[in-house]
N, C-alpha and C positions, 0 to 999 in steps of 0.2 A: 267538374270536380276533380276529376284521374287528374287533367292537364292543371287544376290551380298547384295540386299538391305535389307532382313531377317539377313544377317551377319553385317552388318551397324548398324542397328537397337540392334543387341544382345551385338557389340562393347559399343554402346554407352550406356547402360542400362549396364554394365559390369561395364564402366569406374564411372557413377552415384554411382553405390554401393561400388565402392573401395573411392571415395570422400568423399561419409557420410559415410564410414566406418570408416573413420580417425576422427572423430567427436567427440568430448567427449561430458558429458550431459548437461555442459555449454555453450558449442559453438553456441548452438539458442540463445543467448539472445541479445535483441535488447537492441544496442548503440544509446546512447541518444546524440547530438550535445553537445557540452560543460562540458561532464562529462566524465574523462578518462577513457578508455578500462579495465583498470583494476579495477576502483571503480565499476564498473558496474559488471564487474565478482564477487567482493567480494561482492554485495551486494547480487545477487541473492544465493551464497554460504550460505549465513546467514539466508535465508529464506525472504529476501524482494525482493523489485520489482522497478524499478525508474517510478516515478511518476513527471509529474510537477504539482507544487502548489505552494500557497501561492499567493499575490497579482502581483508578480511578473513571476510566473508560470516556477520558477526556475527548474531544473533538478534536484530530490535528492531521495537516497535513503529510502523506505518507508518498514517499517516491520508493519504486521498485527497484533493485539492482538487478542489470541485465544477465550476471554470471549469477542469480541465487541459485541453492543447493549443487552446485560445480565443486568437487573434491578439493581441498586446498590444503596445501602445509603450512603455511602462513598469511599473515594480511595482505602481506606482496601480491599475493595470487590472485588477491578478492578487490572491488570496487569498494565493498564493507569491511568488514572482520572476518575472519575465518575464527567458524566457531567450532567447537569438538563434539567429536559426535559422543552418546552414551556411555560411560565407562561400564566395565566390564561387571557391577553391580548395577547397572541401568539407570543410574546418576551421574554426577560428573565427573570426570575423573578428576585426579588429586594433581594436584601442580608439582611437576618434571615429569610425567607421567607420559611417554607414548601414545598418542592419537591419532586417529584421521582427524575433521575435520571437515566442515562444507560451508561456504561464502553464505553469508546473510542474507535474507530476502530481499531485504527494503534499509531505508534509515532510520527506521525507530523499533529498536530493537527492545524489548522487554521480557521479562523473566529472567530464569539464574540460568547462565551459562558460564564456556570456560570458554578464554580465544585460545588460539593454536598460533605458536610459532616455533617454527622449522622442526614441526610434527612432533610437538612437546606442548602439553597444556601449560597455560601460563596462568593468567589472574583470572579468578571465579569472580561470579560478579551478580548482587540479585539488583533487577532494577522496575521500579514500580510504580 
């Protein structure tokens, strides 16, 4: 009985490693409802990830920028936009307005921000 069930057990642990054997290193990645099978693969191929966002908290592919939060005085500086940091009433600041600034995360950038160039806010922007 010990020995049927040791053989059960070794079947099944046998049959698991021929399943994820057959795995490629794509094959984890989670499907998102409403975004085909295959954008999903190529996304993560490319080095992104699906995300939902935006006000509608849509399904879409998101790639990360490798300088995100890195201090910037312009776009120059960033692989994204150099966005401004807080104004001094903890909104955005006003356009010709002095700011820091720090490089975007990713490429799908959402909510109200101001870019930064040559450490001057430029155009506010809500996006949704």
């Amino acid at each position: 009985m010990a020995r049927a069930s040791a053989h059960r057990h070794l079947l099944i642990g046998l049959g698991a490693l021929l399943v994820l054997g057959g795995c490629q290193p794509g094959d984890n990645i989670q499907m998102m409802p409403g975004l085909p099978s295959a954008e999903t693969r190529s996304c993560a191929t490319t080095g992104g990830f699906i995300a939902q966002r935006g006000r509608a908290q849509r399904a879409m592919c998101v790639h990360p920028f490798g300088d995100a939060g890195k201090a910037c005085q312009s776009g120059s500086d960033c692989q994204g936009k150099c966005i401004a940091t807080a104004g001094a009433n903890g909104g955005l600041p006003q356009t010709g307005e002095a700011t820091a600034g720090f490089c975007q995360a990713d490429d799908k950038l959402f909510g109200c921000y101001a870019e930064v160039e040559n450490g001057v806010a430029r155009r506010s922007i809500c996006v949704d």
